[in-house]
Each structure stands twice: as C-alpha cells, then as structure tokens.
BAFI-3210 file (N, C-alpha, C; in Angstrom, 3 decimals, decimal comma, padded with zeros to 6 digits):
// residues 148
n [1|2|3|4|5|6|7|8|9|10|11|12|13|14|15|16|17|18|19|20|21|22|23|24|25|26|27|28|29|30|31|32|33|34|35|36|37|38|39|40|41|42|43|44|45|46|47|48|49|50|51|52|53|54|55|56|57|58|59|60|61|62|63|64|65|66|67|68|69|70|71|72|73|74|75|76|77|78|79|80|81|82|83|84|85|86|87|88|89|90|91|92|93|94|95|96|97|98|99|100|101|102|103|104|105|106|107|108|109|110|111|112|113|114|115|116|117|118|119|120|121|122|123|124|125|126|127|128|129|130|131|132|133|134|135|136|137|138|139|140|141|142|143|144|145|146|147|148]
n.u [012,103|008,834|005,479|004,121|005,661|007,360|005,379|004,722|006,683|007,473|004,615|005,532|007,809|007,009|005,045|007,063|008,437|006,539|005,826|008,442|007,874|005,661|007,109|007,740|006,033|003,920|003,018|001,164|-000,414|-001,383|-002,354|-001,517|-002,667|-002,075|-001,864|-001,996|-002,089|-001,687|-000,349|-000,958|-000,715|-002,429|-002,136|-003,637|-004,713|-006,114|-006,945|-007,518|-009,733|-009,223|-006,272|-003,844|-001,745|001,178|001,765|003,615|005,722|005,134|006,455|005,004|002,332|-000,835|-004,189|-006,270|-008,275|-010,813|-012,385|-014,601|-014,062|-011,858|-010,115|-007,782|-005,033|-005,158|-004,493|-005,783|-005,648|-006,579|-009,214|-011,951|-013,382|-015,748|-017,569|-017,533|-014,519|-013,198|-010,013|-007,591|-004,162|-001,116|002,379|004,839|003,172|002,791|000,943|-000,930|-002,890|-005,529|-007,730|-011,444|-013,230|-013,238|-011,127|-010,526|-008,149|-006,728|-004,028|-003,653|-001,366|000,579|002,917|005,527|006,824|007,245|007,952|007,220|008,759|010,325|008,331|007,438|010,065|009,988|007,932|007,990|010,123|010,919|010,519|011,609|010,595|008,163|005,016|005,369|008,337|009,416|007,994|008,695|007,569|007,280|007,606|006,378|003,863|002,781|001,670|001,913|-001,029|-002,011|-003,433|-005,594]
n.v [006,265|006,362|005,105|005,234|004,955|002,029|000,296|000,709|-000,104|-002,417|-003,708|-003,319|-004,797|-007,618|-007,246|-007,513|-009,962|-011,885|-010,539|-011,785|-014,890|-014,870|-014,166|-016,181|-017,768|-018,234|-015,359|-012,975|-011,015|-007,453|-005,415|-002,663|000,627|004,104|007,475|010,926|014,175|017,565|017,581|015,839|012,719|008,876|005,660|002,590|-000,580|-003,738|-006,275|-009,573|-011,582|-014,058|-012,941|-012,595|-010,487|-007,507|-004,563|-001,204|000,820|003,906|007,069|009,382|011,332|009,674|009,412|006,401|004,701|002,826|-000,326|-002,821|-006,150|-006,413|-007,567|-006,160|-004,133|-002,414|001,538|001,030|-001,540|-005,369|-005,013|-005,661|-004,020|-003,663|-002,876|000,619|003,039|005,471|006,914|008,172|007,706|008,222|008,643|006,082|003,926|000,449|-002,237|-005,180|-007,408|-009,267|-010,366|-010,764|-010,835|-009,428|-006,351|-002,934|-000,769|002,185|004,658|008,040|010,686|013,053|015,131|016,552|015,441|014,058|011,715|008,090|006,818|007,874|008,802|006,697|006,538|008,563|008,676|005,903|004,193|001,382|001,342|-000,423|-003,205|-002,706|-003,846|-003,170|-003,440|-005,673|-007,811|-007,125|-005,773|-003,696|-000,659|000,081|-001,473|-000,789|001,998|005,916|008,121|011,164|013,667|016,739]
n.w [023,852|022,723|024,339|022,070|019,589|020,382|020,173|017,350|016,146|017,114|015,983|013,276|012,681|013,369|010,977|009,025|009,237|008,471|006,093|004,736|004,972|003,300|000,979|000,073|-001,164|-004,069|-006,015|-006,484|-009,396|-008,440|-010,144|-010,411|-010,985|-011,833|-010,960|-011,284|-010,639|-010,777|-007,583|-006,643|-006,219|-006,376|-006,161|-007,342|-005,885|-007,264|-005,175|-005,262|-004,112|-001,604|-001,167|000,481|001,639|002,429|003,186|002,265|004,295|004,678|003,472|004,189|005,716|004,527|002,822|002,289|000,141|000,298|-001,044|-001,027|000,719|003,620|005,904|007,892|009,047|011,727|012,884|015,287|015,690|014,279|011,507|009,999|006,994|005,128|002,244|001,443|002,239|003,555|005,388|007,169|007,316|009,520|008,399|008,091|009,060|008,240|007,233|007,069|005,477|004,625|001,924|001,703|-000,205|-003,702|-003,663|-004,060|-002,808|-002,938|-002,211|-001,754|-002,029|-001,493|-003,547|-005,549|-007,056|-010,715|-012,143|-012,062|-010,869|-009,023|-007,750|-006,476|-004,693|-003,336|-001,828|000,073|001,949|001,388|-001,486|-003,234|-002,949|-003,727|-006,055|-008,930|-009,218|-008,169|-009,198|-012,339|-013,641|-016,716|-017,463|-019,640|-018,924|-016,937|-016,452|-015,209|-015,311|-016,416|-015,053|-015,615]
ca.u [011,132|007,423|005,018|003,232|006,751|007,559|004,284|004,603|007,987|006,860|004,052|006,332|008,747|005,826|004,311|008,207|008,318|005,185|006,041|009,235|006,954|004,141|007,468|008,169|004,876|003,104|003,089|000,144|-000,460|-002,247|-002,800|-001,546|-002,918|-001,531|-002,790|-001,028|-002,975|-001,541|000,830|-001,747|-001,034|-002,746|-001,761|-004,331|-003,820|-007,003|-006,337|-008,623|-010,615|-008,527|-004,967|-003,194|-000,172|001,557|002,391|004,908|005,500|004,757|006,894|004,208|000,739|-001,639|-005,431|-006,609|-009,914|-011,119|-013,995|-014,409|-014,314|-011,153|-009,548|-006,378|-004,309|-005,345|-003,451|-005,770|-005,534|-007,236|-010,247|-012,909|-013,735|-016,627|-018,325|-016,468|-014,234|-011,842|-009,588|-006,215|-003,002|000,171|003,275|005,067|002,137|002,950|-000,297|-000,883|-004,344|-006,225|-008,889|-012,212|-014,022|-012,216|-010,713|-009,658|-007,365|-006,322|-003,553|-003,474|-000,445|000,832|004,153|005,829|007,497|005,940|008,397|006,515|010,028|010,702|007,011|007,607|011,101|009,717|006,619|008,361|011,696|010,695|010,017|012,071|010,088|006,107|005,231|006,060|009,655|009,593|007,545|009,972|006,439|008,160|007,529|004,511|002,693|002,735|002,022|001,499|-001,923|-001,623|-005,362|-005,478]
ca.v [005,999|006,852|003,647|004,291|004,263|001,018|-000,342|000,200|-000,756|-003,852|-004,407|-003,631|-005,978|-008,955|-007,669|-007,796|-011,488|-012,417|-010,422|-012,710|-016,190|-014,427|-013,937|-017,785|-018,368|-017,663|-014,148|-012,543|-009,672|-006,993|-004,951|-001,492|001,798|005,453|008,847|012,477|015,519|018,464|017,460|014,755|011,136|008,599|004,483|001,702|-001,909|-004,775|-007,142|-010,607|-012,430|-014,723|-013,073|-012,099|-009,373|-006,726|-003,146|-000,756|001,959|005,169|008,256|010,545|011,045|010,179|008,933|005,444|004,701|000,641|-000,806|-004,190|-006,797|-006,836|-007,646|-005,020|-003,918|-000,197|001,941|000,649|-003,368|-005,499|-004,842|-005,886|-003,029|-003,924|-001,965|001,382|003,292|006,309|006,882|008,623|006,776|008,413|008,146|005,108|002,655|-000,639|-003,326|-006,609|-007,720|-010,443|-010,051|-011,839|-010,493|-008,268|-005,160|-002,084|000,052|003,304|005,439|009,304|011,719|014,551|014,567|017,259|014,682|013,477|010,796|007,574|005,937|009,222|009,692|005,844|006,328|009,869|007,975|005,095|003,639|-000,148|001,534|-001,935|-003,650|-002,537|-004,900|-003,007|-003,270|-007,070|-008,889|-006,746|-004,870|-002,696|000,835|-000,033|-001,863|000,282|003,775|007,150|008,546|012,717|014,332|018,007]
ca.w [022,799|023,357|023,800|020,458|018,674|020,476|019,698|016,053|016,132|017,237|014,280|011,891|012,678|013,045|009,536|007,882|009,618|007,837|004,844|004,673|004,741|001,801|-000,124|-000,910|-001,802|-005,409|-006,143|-007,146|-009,507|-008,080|-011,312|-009,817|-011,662|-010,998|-011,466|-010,626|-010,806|-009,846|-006,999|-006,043|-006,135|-006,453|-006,172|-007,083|-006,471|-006,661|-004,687|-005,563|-002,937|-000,956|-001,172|001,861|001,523|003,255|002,523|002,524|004,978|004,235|004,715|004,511|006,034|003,059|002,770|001,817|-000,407|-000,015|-002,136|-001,225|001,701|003,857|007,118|007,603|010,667|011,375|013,748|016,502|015,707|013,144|011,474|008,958|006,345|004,107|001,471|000,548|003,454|003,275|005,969|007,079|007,902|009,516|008,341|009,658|009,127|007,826|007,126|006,935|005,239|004,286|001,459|001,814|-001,368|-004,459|-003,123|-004,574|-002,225|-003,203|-001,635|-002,084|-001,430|-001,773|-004,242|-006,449|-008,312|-011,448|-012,345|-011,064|-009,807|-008,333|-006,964|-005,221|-003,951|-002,303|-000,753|000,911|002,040|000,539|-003,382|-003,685|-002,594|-004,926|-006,733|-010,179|-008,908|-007,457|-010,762|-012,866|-014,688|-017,311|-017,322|-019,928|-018,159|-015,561|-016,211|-014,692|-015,970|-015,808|-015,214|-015,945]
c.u [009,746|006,303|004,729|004,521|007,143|006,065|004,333|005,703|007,805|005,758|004,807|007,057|008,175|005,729|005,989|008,223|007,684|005,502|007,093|009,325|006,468|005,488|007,851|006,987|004,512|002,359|001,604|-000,167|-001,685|-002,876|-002,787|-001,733|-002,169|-001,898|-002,111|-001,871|-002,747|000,200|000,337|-001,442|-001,616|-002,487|-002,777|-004,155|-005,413|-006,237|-007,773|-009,181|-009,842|-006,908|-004,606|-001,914|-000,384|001,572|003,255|004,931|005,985|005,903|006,357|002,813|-000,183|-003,385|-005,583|-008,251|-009,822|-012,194|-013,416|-014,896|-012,727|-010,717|-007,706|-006,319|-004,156|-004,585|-004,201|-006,422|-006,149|-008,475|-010,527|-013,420|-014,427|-016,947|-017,102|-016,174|-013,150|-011,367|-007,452|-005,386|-001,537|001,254|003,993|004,883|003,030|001,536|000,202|-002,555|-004,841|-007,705|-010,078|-013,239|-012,858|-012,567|-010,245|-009,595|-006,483|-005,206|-003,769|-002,537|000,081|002,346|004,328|006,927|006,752|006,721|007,614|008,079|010,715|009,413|007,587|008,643|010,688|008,724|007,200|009,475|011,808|010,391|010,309|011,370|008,255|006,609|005,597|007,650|009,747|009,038|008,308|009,054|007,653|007,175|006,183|003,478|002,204|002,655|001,062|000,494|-001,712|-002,771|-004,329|-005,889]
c.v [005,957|005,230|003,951|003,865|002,790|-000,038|-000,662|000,157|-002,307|-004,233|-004,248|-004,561|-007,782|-008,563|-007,875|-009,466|-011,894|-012,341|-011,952|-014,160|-015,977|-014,509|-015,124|-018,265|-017,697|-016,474|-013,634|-011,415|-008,382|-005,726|-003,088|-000,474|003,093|006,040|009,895|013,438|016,396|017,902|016,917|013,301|009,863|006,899|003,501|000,532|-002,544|-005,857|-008,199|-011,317|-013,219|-014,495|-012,326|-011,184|-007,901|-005,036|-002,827|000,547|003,070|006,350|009,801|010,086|010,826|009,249|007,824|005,361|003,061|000,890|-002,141|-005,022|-007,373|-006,509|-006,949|-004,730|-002,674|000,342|001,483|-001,077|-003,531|-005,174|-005,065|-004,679|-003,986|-002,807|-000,511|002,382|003,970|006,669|007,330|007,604|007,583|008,410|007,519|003,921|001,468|-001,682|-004,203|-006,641|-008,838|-009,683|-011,106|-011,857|-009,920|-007,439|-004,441|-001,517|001,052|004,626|006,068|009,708|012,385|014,499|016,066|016,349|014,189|012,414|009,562|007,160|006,769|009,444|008,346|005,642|007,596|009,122|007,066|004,330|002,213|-000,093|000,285|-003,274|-003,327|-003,514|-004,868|-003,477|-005,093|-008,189|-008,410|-006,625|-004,124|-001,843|001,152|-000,744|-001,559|001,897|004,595|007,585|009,786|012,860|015,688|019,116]
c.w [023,433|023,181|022,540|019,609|018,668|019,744|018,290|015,617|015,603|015,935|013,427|012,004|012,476|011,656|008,813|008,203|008,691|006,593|003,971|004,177|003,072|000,660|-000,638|-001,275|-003,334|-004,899|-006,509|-007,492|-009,266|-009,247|-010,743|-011,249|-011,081|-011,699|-010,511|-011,454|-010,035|-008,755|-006,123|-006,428|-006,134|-006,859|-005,832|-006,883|-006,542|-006,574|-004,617|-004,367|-002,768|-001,060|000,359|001,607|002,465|002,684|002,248|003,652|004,412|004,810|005,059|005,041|004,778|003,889|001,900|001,449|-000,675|-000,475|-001,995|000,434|002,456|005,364|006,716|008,869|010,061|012,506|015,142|016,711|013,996|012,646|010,058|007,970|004,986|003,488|000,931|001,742|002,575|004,408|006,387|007,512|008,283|009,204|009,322|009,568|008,416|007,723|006,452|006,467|004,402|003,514|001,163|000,357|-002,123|-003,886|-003,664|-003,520|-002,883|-002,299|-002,161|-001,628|-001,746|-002,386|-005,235|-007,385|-009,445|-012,396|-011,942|-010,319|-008,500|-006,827|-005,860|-004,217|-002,531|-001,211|000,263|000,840|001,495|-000,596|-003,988|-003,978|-003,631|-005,555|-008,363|-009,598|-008,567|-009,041|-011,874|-014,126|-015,431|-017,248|-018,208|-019,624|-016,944|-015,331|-015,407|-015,217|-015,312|-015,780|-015,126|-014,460]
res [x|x|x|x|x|x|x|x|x|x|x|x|x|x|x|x|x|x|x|x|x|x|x|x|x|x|x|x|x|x|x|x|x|x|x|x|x|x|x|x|x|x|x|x|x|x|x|x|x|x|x|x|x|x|x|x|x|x|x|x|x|x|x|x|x|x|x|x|x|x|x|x|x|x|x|x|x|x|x|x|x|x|x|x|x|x|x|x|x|x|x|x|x|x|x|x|x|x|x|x|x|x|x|x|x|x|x|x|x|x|x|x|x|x|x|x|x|x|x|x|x|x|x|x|x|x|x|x|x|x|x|x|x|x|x|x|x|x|x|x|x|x|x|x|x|x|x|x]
***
C-alpha cells in the first residue's frame, strides 16, 4: 500500500470515529437541494454556523463550491475556507468540518443516472448514510430539480 493510501486510510478511519460520537448527538438538518443537467450533478447542503459534521466518501473525482466560513480537512490537512472557494477532490476523500459562519457547500459530478437514489448510491458507498436517508426526508421534501 502506497503512503498516501495509508495516510488516507488512516483519516478515514479517525473521521468514521468522530462520525460515530456526532451521531448520538442532536441531528441537524442541513436542508440538502439537488440539480441534474445533462449528466451533471449537482448536491447542496447549508450547513448553519456552529455545526460540526462529516461527509461521505466519494467514489468519483468531483468539484466542490463553498460560500461561507469553514474549517474542513483538505487532502493536505485542515484548513479555514472563508468567503467563496471552488476546488477539486479525488475520489476517496472523506471530511470532517466545523462551520464558523453559514455555509453552503456544493458537490458537482458527473452521473448518467437521473434517479436521485440511483444518482447517490452511484456517487458513494455510505448513500446510507446522507442525511435524506438517515432523518427519513421523504422523496418530497427532497427533490431532484432537472435544468434543460
């Protein structure tokens, strides 16, 4: 195994730890949006000033869009992202983040599915795990928006 694998071996296993803790505490809804255009993707969550939560890992390479004020574990440690930041992420990743202001975070990725349960099971091996799936959102309060 190559160090970076071990390396992010190793964070993932700390952020599932952590995750583990965040999950006996009061939940908080992050008010996720979605949007598919094309065979583009698109997953919003805001996340409110003082919540702390984890991710999910990804099984594709996609691009992240923040607006806001937050401390997040990037592929080369933690870091502070203020104001508005777009940025790639490997497949793989896993994060941990702490928000100090409201945050919107935006994944993008690339999907020929246009199911959403379909689009989140394709994206990442924890689909179980979103938080439509965990607060037990129904299917209308949670929809897919199509753009043209």
């Amino acid at each position: 195994m190559s160090e970076d694998l071990a390396l992010r071996d190793s964070i993932i296993a700390k952020v599932n730890n952590f995750e583990k803790i965040l999950a006996e505490l009061p939940q908080v809804d992050l008010n996720t949006t979605h949007a598919l255009a094309g065979e583009v993707y698109s997953r919003t969550i805001f996340i409110p000033a003082g919540t702390t939560l984890t991710g999910a890992i990804h099984n594709k390479n996609h691009i992240n869009i923040m607006c806001g004020d937050i401390t997040v574990s990037t592929d080369t440690g933690m870091k502070r992202l203020r104001g508005y930041n777009v940025f790639p992420t490997k497949a793989g990743m896993k994060r941990v983040g702490y928000a100090h202001e409201d945050t919107y975070w935006t994944t993008v990725l690339q999907t020929k599915e246009t199911d959403l349960s379909k689009i989140e099971e394709d994206a990442t091996p924890e689909y179980a795990k979103l938080q439509n799936n965990t607060l037990g959102l129904t299917s209308g309060m949670n929809k897919l928006l199509e753009g043209n």
